[in-house]
C-alpha positions in Angstrom: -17.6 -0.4 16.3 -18.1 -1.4 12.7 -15.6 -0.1 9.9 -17.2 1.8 7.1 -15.1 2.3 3.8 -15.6 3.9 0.4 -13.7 4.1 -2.1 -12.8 7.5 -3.9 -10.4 7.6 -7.2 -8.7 5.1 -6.4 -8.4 5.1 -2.8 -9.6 3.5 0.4 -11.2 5.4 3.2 -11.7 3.3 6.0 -13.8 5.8 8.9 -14.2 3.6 12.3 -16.5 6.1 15.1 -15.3 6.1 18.4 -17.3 7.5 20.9 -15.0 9.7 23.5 -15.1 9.3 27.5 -18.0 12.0 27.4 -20.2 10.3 25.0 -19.5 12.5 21.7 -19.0 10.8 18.7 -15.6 11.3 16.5 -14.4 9.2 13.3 -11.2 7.2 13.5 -10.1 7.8 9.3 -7.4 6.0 7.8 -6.7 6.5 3.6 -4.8 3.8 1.6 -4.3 3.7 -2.6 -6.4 0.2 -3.5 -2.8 -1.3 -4.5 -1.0 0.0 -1.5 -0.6 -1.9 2.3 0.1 1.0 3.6 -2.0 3.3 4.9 -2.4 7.2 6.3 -4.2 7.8 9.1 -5.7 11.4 10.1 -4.1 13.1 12.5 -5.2 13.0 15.8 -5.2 16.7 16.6 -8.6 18.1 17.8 -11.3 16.8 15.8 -15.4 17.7 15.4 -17.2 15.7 18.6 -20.5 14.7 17.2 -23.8 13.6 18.8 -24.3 10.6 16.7 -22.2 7.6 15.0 -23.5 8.4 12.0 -22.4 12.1 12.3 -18.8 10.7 13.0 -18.9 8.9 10.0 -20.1 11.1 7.8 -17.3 13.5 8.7 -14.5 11.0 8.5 -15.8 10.1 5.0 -15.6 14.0 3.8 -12.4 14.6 5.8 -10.8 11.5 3.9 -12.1 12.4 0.1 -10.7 16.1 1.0 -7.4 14.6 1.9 -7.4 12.0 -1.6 -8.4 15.0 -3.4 -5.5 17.5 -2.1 -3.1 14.3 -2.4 -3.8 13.6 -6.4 -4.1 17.7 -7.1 -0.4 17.6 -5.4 0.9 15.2 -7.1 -0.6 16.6 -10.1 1.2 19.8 -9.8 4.6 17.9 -9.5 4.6 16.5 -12.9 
């Protein structure tokens, strides 16, 4: 499946959609600062099962600018 990636404040979001062994859709997300080799991948816990790719993707994309967004506003609050 093709990668998608964005790029939020500074980060990377790369979302790859997988489709599970019953044919629902979920988004592979990993998050990585633009200067940065490493990277954080989400958690795979339970996750939303959609019906199409593009679902998947669009999930992984909100789930990942969610997670840059909580990052920076913790790291704010540590200053």
């Amino acid at each position: 499946m093709r990668t998608h990636v964005c790029e939020h404040r500074g980060y990377e979001i790369a979302v790859q959609p997988q489709q599970n062994a019953y044919g629902a859709w979920q988004a592979k997300v990993s998050v990585r600062h633009v200067d940065s080799p490493v990277a954080e991948f989400r958690p795979q816990t339970i996750q939303p099962e959609w019906l199409t790719q593009e679902e998947a993707v669009r999930d992984g994309i909100e789930w990942g600018t969610r997670f840059v967004d909580r990052k920076l506003e913790e790291s704010h609050h540590l200053m």
